[in-house]
C-alpha positions in Angstrom: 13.0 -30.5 -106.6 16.4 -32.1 -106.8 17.9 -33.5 -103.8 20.4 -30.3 -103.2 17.9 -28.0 -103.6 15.9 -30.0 -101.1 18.9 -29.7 -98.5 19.5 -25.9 -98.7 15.9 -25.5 -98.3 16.0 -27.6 -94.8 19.6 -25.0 -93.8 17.4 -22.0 -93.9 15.3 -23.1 -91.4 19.1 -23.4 -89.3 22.2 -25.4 -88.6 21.6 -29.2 -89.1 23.5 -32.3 -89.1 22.9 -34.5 -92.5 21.1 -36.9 -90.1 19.2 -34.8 -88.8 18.0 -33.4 -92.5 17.4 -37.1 -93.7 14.6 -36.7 -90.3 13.6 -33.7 -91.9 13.0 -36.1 -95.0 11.7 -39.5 -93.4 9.5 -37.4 -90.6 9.4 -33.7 -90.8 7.6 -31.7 -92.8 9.8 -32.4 -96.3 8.5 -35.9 -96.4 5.9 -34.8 -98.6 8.8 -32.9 -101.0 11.3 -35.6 -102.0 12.8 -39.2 -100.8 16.1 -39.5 -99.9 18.3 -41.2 -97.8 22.0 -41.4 -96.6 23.0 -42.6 -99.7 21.8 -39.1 -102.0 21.8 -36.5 -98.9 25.6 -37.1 -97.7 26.7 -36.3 -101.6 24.4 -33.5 -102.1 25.8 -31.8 -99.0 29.2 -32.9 -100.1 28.7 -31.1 -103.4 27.1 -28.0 -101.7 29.7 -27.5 -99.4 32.5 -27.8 -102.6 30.0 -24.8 -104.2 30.3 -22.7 -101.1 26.8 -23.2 -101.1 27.0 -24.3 -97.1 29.7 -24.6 -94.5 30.5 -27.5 -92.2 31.8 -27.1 -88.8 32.6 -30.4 -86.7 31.4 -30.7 -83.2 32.7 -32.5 -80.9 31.1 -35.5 -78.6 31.7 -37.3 -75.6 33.1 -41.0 -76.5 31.5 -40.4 -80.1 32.7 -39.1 -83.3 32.6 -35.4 -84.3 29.4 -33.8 -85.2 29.5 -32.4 -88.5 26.9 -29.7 -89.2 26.3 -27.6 -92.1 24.6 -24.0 -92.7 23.7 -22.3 -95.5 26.3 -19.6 -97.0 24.7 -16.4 -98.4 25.9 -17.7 -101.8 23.2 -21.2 -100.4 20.6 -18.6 -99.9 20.6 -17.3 -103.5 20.8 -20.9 -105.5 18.0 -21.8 -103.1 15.5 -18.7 -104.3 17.1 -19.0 -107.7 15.9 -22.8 -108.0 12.5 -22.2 -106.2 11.6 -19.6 -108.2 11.8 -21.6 -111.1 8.6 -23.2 -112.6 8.1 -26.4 -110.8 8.2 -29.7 -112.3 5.3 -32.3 -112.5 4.1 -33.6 -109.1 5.0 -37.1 -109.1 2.9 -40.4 -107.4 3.9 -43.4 -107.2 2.2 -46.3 -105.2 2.2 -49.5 -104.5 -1.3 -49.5 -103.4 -2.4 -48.4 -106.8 -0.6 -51.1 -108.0 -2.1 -53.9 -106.3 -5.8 -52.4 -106.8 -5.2 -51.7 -110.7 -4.8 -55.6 -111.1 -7.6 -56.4 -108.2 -8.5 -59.1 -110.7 -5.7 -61.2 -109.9 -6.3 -60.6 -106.1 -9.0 -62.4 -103.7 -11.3 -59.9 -102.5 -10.5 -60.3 -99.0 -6.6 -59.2 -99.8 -8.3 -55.9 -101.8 -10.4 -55.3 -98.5 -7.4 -55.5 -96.3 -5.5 -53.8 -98.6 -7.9 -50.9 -98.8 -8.7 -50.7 -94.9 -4.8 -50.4 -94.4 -4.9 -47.2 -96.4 -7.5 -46.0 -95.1 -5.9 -46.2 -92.1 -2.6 -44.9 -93.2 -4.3 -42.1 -94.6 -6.4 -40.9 -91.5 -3.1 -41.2 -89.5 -1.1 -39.0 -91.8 -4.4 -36.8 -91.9 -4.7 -36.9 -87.6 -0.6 -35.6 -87.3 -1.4 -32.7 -89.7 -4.7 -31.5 -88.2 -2.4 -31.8 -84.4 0.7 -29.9 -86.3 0.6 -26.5 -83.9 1.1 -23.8 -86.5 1.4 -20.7 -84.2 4.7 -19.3 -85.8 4.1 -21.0 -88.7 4.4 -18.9 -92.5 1.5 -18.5 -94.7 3.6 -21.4 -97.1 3.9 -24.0 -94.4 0.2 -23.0 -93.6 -0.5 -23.5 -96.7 1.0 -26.7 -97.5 -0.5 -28.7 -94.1 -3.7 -27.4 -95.3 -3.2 -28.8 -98.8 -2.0 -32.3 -97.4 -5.1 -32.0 -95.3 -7.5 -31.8 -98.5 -5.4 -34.1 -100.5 -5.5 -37.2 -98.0 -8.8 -36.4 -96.9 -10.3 -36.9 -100.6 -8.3 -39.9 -100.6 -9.8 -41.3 -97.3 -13.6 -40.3 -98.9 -12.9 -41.6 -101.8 -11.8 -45.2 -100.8 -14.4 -45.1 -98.1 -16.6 -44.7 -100.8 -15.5 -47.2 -103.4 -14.6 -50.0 -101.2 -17.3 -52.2 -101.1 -17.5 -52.2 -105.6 -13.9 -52.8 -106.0 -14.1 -55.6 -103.4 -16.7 -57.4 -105.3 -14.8 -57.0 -108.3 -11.8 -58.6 -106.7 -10.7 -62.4 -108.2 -12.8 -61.7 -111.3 -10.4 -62.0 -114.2 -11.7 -59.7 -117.1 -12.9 -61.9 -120.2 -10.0 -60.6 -123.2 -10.9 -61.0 -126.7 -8.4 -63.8 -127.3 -10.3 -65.8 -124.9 -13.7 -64.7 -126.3 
């Protein structure tokens, strides 16, 4: 999903500031749907809002500037449904980590270990906030999708737990090539 899409989708769960929809992005839930910052949100908002897709009202604040949050329009609600409904695109995974252990051979092992415990790590703490989520209230959908994340990282984490210890050994070993053969 585009970056606009992504935005209306965060305004029908209510009002919201764009900072508090980059949150949304960074923290929240829609961190596992897209990446964006300030720098694509602000002019995806700004375009909505020339659409009469959202509206923007201004609040004020003590010693700071105004406030400016945006709802969805009616006209918002129907682009939103419109573009969801839509086949969806390719999921798409990037990663550094992958990176790194796809040339291990240029790596000492004990940088592939580290490497490797870190996800680990990283993965069992994404896997411990979506196992504490409290879904009471929650739609079948966002049900749904903590659950999925749930299976997802937690393959990952038996998967690497599993592999470790070979792709550590294999680490620094520089695969013979048939030029140097």
């Amino acid at each position: 999903m585009d970056v606009r899409t992504v935005c209306l989708g965060v305004l029908t769960l209510g009002d919201a500031t764009g900072y508090e929809i980059r949150k949304m992005f960074e923290e929240g839930p829609f961190q596992y749907f897209t990446d964006a910052g300030f720098g694509s949100i602000y002019p995806a908002l700004k375009k909505l809002h020339g659409e009469g897709y959202v509206t923007l009202h201004e609040q004020a604040q003590d010693s700071r500037p105004d406030k400016k949050v945006y709802s969805i329009t009616p006209a918002g609600h129907e682009a939103f449904t419109a573009a969801t409904a839509r086949a969806p695109g390719a999921d798409k995974f990037r990663s550094d980590f992958l990176l790194a252990v796809f040339f291990e051979h240029f790596l000492p092992p004990n940088m592939i270990a580290k490497a490797v415990d870190e996800r680990i790590g990283w993965y069992r703490e994404k896997l411990e906030h979506m196992q504490s989520c409290d879904r009471s209230g929650w739609g079948a959908g966002p049900v749904f999708v903590n659950q999925f994340g749930q299976a997802v990282y937690g393959a990952a984490v038996k998967f690497l737990e599993e592999n470790r210890d070979s792709l550590v050994e294999s680490a620094g070993d520089t695969p013979k090539t048939e030029a140097a053969e």
